[in-house]
N, C-alpha and C positions, 0 to 999 in steps of 0.2 A: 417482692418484685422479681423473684425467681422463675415468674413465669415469662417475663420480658425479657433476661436473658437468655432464656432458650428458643424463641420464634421470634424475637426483633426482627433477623434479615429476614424473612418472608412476609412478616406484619410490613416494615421497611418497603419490602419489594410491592405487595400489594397496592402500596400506597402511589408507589415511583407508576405503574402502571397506567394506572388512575388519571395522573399527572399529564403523561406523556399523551394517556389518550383524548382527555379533553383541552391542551392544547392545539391538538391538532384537527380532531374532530366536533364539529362539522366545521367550523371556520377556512383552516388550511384546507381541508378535503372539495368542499364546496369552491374553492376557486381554482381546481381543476376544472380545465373544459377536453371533454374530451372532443376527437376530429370526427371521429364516424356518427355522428349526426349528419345530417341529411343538408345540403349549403345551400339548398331551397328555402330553410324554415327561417323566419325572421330570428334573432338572435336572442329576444325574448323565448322565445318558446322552446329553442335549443337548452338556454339557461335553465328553463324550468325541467323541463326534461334531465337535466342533467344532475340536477341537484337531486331531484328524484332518484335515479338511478345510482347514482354516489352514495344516498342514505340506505336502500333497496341492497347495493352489494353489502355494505357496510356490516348490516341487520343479519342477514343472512349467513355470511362470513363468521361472524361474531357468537351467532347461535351455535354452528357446525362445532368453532372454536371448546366453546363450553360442550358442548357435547362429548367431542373427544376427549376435552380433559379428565372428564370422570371415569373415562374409560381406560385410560393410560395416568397411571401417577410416575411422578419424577424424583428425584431428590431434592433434597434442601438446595443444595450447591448447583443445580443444573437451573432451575428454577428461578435461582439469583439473578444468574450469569446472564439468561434468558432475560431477565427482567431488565437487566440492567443494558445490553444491549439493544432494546427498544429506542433507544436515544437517534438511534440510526435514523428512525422512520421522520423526526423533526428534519434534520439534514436534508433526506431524500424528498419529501413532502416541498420542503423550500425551494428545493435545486429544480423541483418539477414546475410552481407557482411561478418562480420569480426569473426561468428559463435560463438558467448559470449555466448551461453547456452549450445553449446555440440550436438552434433552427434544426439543424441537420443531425446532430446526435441521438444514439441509439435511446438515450433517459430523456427526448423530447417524443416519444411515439407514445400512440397510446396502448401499445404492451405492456411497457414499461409503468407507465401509469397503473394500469389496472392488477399488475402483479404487486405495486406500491400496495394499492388499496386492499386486496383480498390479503396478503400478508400480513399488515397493518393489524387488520381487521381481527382475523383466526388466531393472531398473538395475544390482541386484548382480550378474548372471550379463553383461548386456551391457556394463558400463563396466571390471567386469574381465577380461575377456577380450581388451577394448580395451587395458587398459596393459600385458600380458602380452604382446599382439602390437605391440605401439608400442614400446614396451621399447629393445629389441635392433635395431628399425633406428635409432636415435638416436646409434648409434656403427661405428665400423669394423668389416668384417666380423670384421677378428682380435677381437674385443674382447665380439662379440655372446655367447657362449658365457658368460661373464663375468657379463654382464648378466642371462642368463638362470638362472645360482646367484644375483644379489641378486633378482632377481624374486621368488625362492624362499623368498627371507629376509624381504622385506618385506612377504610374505603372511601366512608365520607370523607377523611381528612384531604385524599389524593384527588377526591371529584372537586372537591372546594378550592385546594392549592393548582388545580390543574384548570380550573371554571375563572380565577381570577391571573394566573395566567393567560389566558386566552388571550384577553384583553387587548396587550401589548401586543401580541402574534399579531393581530388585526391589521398593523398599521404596515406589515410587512408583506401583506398582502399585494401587489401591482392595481392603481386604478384604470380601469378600462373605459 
């Protein structure tokens, strides 16, 4: 198990990502509504459109995200920090859903909104890509291969721990 002492926090971080992204994604994200819709379109169609566009940045975000990261490597420790500070985007996602600052406030616009979601987004695809490539040089080359089936494990583990999560998020959701 010498090799779980040396890449646990990024196996760890991998997972925490995971986590953070499928509690919030699509569930919390999709009951953002954003305001520049058109207040002609009946509210069905606004909705669908919008879910649309929510999943459309998301995808797109996400891609860019992983793209960069293979371009830029980080360190072990920045990469943590990173990872671990994603926790932000539950708080902010909530504070947008469930309108905790009020009507009039600058995080009730949808600037704010959409800078939520492109960041959100470019974090999940860039900070995983990062522990995925960080990974496996953290041990001997005999060893990287190893590393790269728990990569694999500790993905699913975060899609799983973060998919039944959700769940609960659901209910914090505001009905309309």
């Amino acid at each position: 198990m010498g090799i779980m002492n040396k890449a646990w926090k990024v196996l760890f971080s991998l997972s925490f990502i995971f986590i953070i992204t499928f509690v919030i994604f699509p569930g919390l994200i999709d009951a953002i509504q954003f305001e520049f819709w058109p207040s002609k379109w009946e509210k069905s169609y606004r909705k669908g459109w919008n879910d649309m566009a929510n999943s459309l940045i998301f995808g797109i975000m996400d891609t860019i995200g992983r793209y960069m990261g293979g371009k830029i490597v980080w360190t072990e420790k920045v990469i943590t920090i990173l990872a671990a500070v994603r926790i932000i985007f539950i708080l902010s996602t909530l504070a947008i859903v469930q309108s905790w600052f009020g009507a009039h406030s600058p995080l009730e616009t949808d600037t704010f909104r959409m800078f939520n979601l492109v960041l959100f987004a470019f974090s999940n695809g860039f900070i995983g890509t990062q522990c995925t490539i960080v990974a496996p040089t953290l041990v001997a080359k005999d060893q990287q291969e190893t590393v790269g089936l728990f990569s694999s494990l500790f993905l699913g583990l975060g899609i799983n721990l973060g998919s039944t999560l959700a769940i609960p998020m659901a209910n914090l959701v505001p009905q309309k």
